[in-house]
Structures are given as structure tokens and as C-alpha cells.
C-alpha positions in Angstrom: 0.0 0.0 0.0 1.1 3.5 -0.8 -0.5 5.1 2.0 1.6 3.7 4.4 4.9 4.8 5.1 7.4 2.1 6.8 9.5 4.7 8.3 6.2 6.0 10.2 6.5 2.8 12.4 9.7 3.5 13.0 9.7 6.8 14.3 10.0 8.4 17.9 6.6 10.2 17.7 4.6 6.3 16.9 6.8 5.2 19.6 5.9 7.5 22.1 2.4 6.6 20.6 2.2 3.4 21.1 4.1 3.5 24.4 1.4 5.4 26.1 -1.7 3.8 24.4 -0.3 0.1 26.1 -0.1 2.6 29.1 -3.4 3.2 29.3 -4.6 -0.2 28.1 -3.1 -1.7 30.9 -3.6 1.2 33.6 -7.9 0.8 32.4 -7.6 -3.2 32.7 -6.2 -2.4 36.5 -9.2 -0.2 37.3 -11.4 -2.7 35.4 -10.4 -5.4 37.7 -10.3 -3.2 40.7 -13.9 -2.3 40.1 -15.1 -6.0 39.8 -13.3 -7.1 43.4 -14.8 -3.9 45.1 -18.2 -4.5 43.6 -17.9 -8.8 44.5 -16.7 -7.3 47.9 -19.6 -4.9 48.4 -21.9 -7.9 47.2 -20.5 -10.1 49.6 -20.7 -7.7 52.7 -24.3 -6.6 51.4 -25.3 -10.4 51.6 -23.6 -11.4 55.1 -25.3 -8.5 57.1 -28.7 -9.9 56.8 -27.0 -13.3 58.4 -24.6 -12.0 60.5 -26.7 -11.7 63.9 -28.7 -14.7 63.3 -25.0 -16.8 62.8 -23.0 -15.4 65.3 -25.5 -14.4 67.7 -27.9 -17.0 67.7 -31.8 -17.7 66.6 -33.1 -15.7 69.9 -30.4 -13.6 69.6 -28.4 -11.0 71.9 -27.7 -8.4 70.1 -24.6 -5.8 69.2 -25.2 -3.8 72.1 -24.6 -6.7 74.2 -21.0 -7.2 72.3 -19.7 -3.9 74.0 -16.2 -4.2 74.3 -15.4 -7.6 72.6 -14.5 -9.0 69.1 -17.5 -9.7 67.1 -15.6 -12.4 64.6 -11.9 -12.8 63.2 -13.3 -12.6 60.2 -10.9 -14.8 58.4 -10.9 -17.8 60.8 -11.3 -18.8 64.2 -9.5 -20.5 67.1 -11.8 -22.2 69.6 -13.4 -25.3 71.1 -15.8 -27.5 68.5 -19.6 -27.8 70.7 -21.5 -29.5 67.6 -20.5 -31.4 64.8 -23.1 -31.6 61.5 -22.7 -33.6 58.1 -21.1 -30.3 56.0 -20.3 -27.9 59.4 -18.8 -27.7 63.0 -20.1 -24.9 65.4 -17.0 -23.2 67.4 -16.8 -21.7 70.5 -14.4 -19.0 70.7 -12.2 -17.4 73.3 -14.9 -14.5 74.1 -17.6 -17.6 74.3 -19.1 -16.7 70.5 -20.6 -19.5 68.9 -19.7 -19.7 65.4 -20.1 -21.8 62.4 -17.9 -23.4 60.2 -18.8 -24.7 56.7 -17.1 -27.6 55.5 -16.8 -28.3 51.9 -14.5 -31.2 49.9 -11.9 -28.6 49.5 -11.4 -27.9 53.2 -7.9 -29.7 54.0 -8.1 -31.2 57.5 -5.2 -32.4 59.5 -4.5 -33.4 63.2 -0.6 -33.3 63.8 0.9 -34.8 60.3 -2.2 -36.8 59.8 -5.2 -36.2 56.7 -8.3 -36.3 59.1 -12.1 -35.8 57.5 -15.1 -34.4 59.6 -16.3 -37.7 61.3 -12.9 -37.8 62.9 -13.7 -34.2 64.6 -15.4 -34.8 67.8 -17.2 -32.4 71.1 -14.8 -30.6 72.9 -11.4 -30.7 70.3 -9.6 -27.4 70.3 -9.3 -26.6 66.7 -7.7 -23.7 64.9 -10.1 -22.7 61.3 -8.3 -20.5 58.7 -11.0 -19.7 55.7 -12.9 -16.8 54.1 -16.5 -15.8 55.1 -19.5 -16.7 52.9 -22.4 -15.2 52.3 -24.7 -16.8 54.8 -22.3 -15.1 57.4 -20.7 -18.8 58.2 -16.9 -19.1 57.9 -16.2 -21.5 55.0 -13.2 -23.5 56.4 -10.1 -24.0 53.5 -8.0 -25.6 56.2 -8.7 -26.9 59.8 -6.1 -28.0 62.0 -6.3 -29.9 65.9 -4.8 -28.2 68.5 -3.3 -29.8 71.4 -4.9 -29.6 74.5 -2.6 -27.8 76.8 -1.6 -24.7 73.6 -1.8 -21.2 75.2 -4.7 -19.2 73.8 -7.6 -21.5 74.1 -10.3 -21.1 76.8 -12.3 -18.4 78.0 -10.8 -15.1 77.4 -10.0 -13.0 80.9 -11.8 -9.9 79.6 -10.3 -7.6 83.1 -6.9 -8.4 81.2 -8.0 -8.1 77.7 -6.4 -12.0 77.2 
């Protein structure tokens, strides 16, 4: 073609050109992707605060006012004592006496020392640690649950005069 000049592609100015147009191709796929994780986010956390109470709080209830002072949820995981174990989730009491639930899917990797365990092998009374994300029921959907021994600091009733 005549209309193209090969030494056009080859100059500074459709350098600079080019440059700054992958620039801002990449710098609008950032803020693309940025968008779509706030808005999933927002989505999520919309979702959860119908649940939240009801989960963490219980059917009857108590309610935030009677939370004054303590940690409602670690949000991404818990360390506590197992009080119930269903077919797909274990309810948790943590340190600040908070019963919380933990969904178990086939993903979630389980393990008592260096040993696979499933959830029949989870029993009343185990101190377990629960690392996973929330969902949006307002449960904790576990991706790994681990035994804890017996006698490991941090378990138990939390002394709220010492803020341990």
C-alpha cells in the first residue's frame, strides 16, 4: 500500500504513541479489575449483614449492644473449642464464648498433627484452629482446619479484666 509509510512505524513520535496507548490499556484493565473485586466485595458484605446476627449471635439472639467491648468475629478464621459437629459444618466456640459456624466443603484440608483427618474424625470438645474466608450466609467456609493440642496457650475463655 502507498498510504503507508514504513518509516512512520519506526519513528520516535509512533513510539511514544504506542508507548502510552499500552499505558493506558493496561492502567484501564487495572481499574477494570479493581472495580469487579470492590463490587464482589460490596456484594458479599451486602449479603452477610442480613445473616450475620442470626449466625454469630444465635436464633433468639443477643444483640450488638450486648458485644460492647469484645470481638464480634476474626473474620478470616477462628481459634476455639468444636460444641457440635453436623454432616457439612462444625459450630466453634471461641475465646470470648461466641458460637460460630464453620462450613465444611470437599476442598477444606483437614489435619490433626501430620495426619489427613475428615469431619467424622472431629469430635465435642477438640480445640481446633479454622483458617478460611466468610461466605455469604455469614458462616466461615473453612479451606483448612487444624487440631490443636490440648494444653496450647490461647484456648479457653478469654479473661476480659486483662484483655487476654
Amino acid at each position: 500500500m502507498k498510504f503507508i509509510n514504513k518509516e512512520f512505524f519506526k519513528s520516535k513520535r509512533f513510539q511514544m504513541v504506542a508507548v502510552s496507548v499500552g499505558a493506558v490499556l493496561v492502567m484501564v484493565i487495572i481499574f477494570m479489575a479493581g472495580v469487579k473485586f470492590g463490587s464482589e466485595r460490596a456484594m458479599f458484605f451486602s449479603k452477610m449483614n442480613v445473616n450475620y446476627e442470626r449466625n454469630f449471635l444465635g436464633e433468639r439472639g443477643g444483640s450488638w449492644r450486648e458485644l460492647s467491648g469484645k470481638n464480634a468475629i476474626g473474620m478470616h478464621g477462628i481459634v476455639g473449642q468444636v460444641i457440635g459437629v453436623g454432616s457439612s459444618s462444625i459450630s466453634v466456640m471461641d475465646r470470648d464464648g461466641l458460637e460460630k459456624s464453620v462450613e465444611v466443603t470437599a476442598s477444606t484440608s483437614m489435619r490433626s498433627a501430620r495426619e489427613n483427618i475428615s469431619l467424622i474424625d472431629i469430635k465435642v470438645n477438640q480445640n481446633i484452629i479454622v483458617f478460611g474466608k466468610p461466605n455469604e450466609l455469614g458462616q466461615i467456609e473453612a479451606t483448612m482446619i487444624r487440631f490443636a493440642p490440648e494444653n496450647m496457650p490461647g484456648f479457653g475463655q478469654r479473661d476480659n479484666k486483662r484483655g487476654r
